[in-house]
Rosetta silent file (secondary structure, phi, psi, omega in degrees, C-alpha in Angstrom):
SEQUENCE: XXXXXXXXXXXXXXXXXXXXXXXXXXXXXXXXXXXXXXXXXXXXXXXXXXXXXXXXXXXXXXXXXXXXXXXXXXXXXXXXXXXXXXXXXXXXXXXXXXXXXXXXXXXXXXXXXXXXXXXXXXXXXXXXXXXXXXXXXXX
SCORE:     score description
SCORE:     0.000 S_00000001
   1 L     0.000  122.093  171.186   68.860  249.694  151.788 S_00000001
   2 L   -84.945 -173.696 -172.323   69.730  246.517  150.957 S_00000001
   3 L   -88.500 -170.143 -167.219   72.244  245.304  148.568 S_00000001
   4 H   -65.981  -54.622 -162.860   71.560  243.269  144.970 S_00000001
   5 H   -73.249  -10.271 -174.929   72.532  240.432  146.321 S_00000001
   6 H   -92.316  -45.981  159.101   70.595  240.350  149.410 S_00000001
   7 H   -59.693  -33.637 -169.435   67.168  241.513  146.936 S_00000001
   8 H   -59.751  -69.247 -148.331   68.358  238.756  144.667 S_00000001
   9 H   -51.549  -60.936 -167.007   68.303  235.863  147.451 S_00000001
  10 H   -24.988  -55.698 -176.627   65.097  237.897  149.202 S_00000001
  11 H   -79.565  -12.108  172.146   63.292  237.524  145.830 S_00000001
  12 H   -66.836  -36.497  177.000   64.265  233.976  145.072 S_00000001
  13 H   -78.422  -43.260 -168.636   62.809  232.991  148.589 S_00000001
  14 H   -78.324   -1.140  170.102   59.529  234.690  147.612 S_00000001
  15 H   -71.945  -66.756  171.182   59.628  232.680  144.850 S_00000001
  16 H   -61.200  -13.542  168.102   59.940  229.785  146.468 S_00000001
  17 L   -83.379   -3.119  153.711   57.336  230.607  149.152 S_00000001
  18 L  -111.495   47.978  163.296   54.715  230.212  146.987 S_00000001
  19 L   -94.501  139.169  174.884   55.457  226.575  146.461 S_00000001
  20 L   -65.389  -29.261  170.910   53.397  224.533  148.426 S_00000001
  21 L   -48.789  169.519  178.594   56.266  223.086  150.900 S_00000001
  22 E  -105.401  167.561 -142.268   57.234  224.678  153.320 S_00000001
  23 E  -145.792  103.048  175.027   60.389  227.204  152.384 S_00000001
  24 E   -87.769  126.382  164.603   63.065  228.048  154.796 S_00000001
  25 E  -138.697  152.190 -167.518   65.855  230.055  154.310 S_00000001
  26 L    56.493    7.255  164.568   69.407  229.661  155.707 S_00000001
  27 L   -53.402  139.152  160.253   67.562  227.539  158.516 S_00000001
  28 L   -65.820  144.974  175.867   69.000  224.290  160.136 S_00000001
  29 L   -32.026  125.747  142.478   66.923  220.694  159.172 S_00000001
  30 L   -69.170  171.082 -177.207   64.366  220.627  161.235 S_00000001
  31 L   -62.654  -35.805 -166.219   63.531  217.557  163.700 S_00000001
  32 L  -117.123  123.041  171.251   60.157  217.224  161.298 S_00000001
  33 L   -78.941   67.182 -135.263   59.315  217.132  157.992 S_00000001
  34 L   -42.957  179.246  171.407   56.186  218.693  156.762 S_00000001
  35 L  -110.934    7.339  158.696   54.568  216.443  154.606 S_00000001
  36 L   -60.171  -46.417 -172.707   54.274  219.076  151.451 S_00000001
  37 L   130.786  165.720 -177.172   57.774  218.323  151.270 S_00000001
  38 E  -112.889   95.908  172.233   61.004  221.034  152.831 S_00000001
  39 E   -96.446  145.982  159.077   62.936  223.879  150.708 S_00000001
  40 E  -135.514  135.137 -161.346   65.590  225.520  152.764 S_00000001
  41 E  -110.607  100.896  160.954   67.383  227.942  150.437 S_00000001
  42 E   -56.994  116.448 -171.922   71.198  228.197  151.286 S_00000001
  43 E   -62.521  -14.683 -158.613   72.863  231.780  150.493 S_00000001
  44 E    11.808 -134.811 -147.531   75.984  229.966  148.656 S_00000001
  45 E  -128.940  133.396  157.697   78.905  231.551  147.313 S_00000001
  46 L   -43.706  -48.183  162.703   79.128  234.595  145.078 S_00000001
  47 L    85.386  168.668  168.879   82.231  233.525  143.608 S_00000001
  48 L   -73.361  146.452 -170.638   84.815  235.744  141.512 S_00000001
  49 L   -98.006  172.123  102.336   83.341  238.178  139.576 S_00000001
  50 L   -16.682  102.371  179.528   84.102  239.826  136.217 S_00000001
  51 L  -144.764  158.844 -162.137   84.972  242.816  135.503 S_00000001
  52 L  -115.413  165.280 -161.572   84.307  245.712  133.169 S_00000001
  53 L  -113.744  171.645  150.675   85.793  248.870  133.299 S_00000001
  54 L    42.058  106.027  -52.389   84.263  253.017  131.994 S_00000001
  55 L   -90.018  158.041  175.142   81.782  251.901  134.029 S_00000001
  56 L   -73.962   87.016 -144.335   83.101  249.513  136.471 S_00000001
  57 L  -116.848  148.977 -145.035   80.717  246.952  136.957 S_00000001
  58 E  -118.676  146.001  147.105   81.179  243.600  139.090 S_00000001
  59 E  -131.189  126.379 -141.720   79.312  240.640  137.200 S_00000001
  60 L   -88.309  175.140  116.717   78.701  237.933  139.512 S_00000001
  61 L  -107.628   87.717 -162.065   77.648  234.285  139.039 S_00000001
  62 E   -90.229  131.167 -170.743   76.255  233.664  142.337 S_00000001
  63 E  -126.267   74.283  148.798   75.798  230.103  143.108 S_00000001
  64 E   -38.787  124.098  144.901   72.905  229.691  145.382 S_00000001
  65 E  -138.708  171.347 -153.684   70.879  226.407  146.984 S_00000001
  66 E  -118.776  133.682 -177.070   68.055  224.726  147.382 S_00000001
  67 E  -109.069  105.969  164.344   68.325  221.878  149.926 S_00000001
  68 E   -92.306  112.450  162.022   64.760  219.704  149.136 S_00000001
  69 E   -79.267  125.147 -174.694   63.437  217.572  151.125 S_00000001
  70 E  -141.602  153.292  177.371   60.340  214.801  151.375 S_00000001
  71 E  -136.435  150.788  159.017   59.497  212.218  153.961 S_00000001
  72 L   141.140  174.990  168.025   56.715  209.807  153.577 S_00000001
  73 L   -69.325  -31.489  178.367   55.817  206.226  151.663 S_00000001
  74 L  -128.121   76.251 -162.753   55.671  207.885  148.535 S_00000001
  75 H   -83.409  -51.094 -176.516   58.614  209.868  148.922 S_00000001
  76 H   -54.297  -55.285  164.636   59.835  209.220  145.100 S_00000001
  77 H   -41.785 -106.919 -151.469   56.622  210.676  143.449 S_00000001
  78 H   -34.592  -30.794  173.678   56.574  213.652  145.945 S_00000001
  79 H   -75.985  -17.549  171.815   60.043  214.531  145.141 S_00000001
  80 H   -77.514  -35.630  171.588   59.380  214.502  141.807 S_00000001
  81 H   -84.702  -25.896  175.189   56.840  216.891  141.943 S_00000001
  82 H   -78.567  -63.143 -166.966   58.523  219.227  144.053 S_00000001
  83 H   -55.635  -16.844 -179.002   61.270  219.591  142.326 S_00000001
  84 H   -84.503  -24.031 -108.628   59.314  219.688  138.452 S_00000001
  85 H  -139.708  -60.116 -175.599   57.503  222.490  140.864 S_00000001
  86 H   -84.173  -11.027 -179.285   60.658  224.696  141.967 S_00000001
  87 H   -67.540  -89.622  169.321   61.958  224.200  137.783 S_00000001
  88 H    -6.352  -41.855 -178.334   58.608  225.186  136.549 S_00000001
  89 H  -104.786  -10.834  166.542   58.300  228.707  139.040 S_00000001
  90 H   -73.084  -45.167 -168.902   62.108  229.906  138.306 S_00000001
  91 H   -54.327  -65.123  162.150   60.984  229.595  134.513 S_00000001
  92 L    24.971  -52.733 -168.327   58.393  231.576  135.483 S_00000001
  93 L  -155.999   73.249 -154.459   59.997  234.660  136.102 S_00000001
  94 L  -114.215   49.982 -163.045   63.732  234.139  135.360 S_00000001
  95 L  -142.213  -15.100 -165.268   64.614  237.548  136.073 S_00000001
  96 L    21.952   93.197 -147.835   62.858  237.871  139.518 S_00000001
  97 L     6.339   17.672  164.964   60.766  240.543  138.823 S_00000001
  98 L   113.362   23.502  157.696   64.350  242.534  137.478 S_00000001
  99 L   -79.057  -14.503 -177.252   66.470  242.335  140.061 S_00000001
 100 L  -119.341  154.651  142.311   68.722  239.614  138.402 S_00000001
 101 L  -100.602  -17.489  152.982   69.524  239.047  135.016 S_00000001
 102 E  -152.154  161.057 -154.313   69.032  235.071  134.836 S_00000001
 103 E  -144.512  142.715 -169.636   68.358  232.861  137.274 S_00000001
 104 L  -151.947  130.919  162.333   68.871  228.852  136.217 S_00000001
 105 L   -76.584  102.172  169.234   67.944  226.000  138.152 S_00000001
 106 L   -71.165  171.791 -179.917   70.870  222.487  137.897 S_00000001
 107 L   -74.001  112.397  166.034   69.834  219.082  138.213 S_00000001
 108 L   -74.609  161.976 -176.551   69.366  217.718  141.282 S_00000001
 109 E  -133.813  111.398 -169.960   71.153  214.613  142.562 S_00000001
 110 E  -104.390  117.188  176.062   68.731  212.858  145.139 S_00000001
 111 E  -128.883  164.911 -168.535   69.689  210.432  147.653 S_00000001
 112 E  -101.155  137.269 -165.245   67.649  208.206  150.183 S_00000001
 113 E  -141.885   96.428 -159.458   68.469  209.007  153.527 S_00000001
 114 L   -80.078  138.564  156.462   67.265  206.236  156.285 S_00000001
 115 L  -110.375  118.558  151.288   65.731  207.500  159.797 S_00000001
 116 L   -31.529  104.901 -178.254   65.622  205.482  162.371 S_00000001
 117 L    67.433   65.162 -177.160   62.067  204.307  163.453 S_00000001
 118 L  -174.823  161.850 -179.435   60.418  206.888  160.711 S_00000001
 119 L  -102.705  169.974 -153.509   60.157  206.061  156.929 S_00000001
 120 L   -59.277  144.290  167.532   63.415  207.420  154.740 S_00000001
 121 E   -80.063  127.833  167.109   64.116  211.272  153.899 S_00000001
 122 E  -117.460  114.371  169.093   64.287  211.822  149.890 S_00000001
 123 E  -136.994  148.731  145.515   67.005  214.965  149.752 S_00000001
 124 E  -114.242  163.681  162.777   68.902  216.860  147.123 S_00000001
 125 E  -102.356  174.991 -153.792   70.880  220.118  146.790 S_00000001
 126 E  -176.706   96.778 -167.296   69.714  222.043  143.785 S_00000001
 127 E   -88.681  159.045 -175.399   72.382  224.330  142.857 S_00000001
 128 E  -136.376   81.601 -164.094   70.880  227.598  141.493 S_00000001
 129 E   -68.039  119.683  176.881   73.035  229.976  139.538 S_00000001
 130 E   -93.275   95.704  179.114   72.341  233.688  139.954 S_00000001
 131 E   -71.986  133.636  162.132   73.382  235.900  137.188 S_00000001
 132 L  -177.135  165.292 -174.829   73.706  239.530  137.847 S_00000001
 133 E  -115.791  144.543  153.968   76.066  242.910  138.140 S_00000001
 134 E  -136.161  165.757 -176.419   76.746  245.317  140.391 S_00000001
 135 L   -82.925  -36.001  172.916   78.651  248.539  140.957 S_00000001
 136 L  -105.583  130.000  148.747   80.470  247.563  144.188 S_00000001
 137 L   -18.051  -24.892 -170.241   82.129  243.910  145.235 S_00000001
 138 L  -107.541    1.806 -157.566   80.121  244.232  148.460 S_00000001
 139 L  -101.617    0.000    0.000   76.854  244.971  147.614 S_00000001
């Protein structure tokens, strides 16, 4: 069975899989960039928890990301949509179908990234803070 945090990420990818790009997780860049645009979702770091006692209950801020990616001539525009795209389907559901208790999308900070003999890579990280509790530190 798996643990919260492991449904948490699971449902957060399945989120993100019905974005049109295509939506990787914990994958290295590929050599190619679809031209929908790239999500590769990064497990990040759980962080210290909270904790309550009678009952003892772990409450995490899990700090999750989204690496996004676009290639193409009209790289700004595409990135722009993707990313208005992954805001727009966390609101959506910001509970992921109750496995979490809130799920929040940061700001991305997008930089131009030149390839040699290809046009330029538009990328950000897209940190994504995962609220939720559990009864054990490991799970």
């Amino acid at each position: 069975m798996p643990t919260p945090r492991e449904t948490i990420l699971a449902a957060l990818h399945a989120r993100l899989s019905a974005l049109p790009a295509t939506v990787l997780r914990g994958e290295v860049l590929p050599e190619r960039v679809p031209t929908d645009g790239l999500l590769i979702l990064r497990d990040g770091e759980p962080g210290e928890p909270e904790v309550t006692l009678s009952p003892l209950r772990y409450h995490y801020q899990h700090r999750a990301e989204i690496e996004a990616v676009i290639q193409g001539t009209v790289r700004d525009a595409a990135f722009d949509v993707l990313t208005a795209s992954i805001g727009t389907n966390i609101a959506a559901d910001r509970t992921l179908g109750g496995f979490c208790d809130w799920v929040e999308a940061e700001a991305p900070r997008p930089v131009d990234l030149p390839v040699e003999g290809a046009a330029s890579l538009k990328a950000a990280v897209i940190p994504v803070v995962l609220h939720y509790s559990t009864d054990d530190p490991l799970g």
